[in-house]
Rosetta silent file (secondary structure, phi, psi, omega in degrees, C-alpha in Angstrom):
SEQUENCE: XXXXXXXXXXXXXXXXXXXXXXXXXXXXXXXXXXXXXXXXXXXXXXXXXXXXXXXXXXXXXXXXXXXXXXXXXXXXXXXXXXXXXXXXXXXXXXXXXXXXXXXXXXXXXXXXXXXXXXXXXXXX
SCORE:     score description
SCORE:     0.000 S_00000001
   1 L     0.000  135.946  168.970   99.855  219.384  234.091 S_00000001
   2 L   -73.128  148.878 -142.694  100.031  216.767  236.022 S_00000001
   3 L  -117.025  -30.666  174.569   98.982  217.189  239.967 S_00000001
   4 E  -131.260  144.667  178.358   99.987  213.685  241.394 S_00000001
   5 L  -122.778  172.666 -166.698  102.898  211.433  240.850 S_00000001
   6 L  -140.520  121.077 -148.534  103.273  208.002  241.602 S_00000001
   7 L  -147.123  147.670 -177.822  107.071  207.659  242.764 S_00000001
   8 L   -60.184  144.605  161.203  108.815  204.420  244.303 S_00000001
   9 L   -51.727  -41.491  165.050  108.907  203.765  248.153 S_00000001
  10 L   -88.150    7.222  166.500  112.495  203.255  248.322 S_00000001
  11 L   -43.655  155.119  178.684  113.533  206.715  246.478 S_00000001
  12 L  -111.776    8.283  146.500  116.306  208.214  248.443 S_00000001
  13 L  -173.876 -173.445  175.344  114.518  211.489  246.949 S_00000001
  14 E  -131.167  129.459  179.019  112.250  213.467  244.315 S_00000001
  15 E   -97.233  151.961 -155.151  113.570  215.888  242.252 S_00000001
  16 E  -166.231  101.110 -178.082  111.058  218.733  241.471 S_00000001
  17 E   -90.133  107.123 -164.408  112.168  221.555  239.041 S_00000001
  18 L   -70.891  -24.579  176.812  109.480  224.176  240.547 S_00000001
  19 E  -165.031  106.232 -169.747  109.030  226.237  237.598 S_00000001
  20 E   -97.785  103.579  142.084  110.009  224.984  234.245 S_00000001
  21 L     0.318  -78.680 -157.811  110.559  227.742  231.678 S_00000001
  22 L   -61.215  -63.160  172.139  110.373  226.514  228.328 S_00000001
  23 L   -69.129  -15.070  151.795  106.812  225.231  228.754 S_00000001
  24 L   101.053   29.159 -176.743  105.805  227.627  231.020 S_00000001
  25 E   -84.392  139.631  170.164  105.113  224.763  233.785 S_00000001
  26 E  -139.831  154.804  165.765  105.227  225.964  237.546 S_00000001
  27 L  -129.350  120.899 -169.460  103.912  224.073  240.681 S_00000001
  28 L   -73.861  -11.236  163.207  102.331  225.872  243.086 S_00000001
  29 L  -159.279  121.981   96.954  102.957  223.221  245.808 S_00000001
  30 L    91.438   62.371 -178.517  104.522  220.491  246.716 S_00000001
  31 L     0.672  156.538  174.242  102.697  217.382  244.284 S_00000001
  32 E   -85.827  156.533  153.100  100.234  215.128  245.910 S_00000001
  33 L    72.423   75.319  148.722  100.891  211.147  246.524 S_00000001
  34 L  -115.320  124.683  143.620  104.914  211.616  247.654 S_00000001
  35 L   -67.608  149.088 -178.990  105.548  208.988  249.887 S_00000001
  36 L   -25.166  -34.407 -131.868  106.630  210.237  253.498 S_00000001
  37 L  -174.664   -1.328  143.012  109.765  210.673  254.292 S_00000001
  38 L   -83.105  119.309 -173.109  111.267  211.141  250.858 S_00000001
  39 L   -64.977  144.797 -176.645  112.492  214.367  250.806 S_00000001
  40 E   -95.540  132.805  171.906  111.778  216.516  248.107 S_00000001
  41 E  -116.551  134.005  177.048  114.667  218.650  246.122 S_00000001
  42 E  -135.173  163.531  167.093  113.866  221.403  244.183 S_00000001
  43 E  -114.062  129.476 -171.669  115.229  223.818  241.942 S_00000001
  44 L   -99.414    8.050 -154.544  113.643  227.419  242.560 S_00000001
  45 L   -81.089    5.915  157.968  116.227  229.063  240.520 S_00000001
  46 L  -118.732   18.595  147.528  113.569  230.879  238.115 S_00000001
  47 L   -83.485  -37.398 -149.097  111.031  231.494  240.937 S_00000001
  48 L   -58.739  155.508 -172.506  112.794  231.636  244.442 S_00000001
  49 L    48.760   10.969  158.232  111.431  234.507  246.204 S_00000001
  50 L   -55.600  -26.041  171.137  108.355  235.073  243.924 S_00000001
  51 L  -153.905  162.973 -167.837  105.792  233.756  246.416 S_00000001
  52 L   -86.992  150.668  172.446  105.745  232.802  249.882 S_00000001
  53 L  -105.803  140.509  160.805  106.661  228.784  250.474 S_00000001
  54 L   -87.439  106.535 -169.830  106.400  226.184  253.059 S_00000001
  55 L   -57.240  -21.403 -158.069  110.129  225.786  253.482 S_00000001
  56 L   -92.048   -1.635  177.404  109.714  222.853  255.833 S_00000001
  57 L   -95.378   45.510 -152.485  107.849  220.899  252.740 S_00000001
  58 L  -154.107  125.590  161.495  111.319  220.615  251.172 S_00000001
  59 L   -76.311  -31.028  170.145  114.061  218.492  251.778 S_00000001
  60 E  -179.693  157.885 -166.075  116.340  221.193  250.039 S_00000001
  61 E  -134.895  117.387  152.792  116.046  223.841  247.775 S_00000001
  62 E   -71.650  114.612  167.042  118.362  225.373  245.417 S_00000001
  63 E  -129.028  108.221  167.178  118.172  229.020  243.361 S_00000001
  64 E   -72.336  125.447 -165.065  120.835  230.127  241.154 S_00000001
  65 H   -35.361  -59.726 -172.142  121.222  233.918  241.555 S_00000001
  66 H   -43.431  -37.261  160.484  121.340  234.875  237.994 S_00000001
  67 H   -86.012    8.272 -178.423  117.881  234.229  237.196 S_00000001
  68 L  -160.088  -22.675 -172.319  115.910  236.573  239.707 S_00000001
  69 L  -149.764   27.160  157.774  117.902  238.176  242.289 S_00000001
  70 L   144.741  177.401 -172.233  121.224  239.206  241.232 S_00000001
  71 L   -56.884  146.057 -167.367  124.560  238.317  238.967 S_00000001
  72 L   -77.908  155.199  177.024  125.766  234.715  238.035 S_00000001
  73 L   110.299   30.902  160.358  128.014  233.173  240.082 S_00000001
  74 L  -155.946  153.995  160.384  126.232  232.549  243.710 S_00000001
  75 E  -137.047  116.925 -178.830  123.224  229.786  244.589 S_00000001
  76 E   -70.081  135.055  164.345  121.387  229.955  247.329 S_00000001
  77 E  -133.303  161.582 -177.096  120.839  226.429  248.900 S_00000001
  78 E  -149.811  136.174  171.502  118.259  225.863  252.285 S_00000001
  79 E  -160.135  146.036  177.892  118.623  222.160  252.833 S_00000001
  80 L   -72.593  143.215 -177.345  117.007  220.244  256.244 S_00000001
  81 L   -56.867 -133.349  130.401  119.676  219.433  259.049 S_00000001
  82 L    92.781  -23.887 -151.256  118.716  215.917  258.891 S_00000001
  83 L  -122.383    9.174  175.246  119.560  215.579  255.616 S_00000001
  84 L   -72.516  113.051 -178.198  123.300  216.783  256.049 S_00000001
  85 L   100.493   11.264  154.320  126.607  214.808  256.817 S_00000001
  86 L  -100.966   38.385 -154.358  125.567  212.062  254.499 S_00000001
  87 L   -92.659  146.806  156.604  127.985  213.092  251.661 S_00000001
  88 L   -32.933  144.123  127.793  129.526  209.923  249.270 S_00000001
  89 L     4.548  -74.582  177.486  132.805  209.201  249.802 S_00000001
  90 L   -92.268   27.717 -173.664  133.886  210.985  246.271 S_00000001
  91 L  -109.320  118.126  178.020  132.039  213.816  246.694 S_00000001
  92 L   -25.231  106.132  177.890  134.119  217.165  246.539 S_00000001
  93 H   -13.071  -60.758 -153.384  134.299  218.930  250.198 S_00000001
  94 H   -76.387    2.297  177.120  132.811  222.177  249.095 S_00000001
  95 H  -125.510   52.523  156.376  129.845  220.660  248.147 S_00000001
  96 L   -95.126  129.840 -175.386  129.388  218.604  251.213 S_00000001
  97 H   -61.637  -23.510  168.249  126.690  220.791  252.951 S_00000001
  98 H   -75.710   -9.220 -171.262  127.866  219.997  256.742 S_00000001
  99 H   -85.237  -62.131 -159.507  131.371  221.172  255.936 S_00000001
 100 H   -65.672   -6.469  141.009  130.100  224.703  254.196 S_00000001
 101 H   -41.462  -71.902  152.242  127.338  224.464  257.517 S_00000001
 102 H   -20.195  -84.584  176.856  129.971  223.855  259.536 S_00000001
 103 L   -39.004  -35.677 -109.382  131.870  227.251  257.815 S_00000001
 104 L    16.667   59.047 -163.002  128.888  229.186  257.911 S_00000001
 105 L    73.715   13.941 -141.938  129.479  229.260  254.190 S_00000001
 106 L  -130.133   -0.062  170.102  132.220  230.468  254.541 S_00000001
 107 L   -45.525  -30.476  166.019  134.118  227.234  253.586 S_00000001
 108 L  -151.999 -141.868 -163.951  135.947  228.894  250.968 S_00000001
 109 L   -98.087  106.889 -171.779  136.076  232.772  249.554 S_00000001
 110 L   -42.168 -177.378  163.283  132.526  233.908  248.994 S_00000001
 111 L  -105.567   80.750  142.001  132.093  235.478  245.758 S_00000001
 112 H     6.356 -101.737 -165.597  131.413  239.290  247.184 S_00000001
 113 H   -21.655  -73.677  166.606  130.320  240.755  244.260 S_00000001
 114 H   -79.454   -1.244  150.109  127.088  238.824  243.833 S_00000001
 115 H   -33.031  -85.343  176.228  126.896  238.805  247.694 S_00000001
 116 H    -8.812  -78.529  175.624  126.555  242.564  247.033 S_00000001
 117 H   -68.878  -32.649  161.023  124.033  242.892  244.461 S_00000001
 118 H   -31.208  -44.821 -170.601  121.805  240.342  246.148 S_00000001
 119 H   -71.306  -56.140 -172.823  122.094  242.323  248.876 S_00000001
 120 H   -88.350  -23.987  151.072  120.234  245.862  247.066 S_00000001
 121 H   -52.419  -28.189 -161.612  117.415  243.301  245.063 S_00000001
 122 H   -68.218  -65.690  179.214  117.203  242.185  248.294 S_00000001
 123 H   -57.338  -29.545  170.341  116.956  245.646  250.111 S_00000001
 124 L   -79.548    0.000    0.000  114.640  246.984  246.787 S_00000001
């Protein structure tokens, strides 16, 4: 697997699927040769809480419950303030992250249920 990427100057980010399944790929850190100050997005959803992380080497992070820590139908997101309040025009409210920030998530009705069970994987 490759260890370094070679990625444009002017990305407005890098997408980084953190542990790819089918091929059994995972990356244990952050790739080498990212230019600065493009933020990285990943999706942790078949990893997230499996090992400790630097969260601050992340522009934002995603994990859908359903593969490690509880029932479908919740996603955890951690995304940097900085990188917030910068939503398109046409992009649906709930998933501009300063409004549901703003809420304290709370922008519309959580879904409770997989609140719930998250909460006892959490607690096991």
């Amino acid at each position: 697997m490759p260890t370094e990427f070679k990625v444009s100057e002017d990305s407005a980010y890098v997408y980084l699927c953190d542990n790819e399944t089918i091929e059994g790929r995972e990356f244990k850190t952050v790739p080498k040769g990212l230019p600065a100050g493009i933020p990285v997005v990943a999706d942790m959803s078949s990893n997230f809480l499996c090992r400790q992380i630097n969260v601050a080497d992340y522009g934002l992070i995603y994990a859908c419950a359903q593969k490690n820590f509880g029932p479908a139908g919740m996603t955890v997101v951690i995304v940097r303030n900085d990188l917030m309040g910068h939503a398109h025009p046409l992009c649906p409210v709930i998933m501009d992250y300063a409004v549901v920030a703003k809420g304290k998530s709370m922008y519309n009705t959580p879904p409770t249920y997989p609140i719930y069970i998250a909460g006892l994987v959490f607690k096991w």
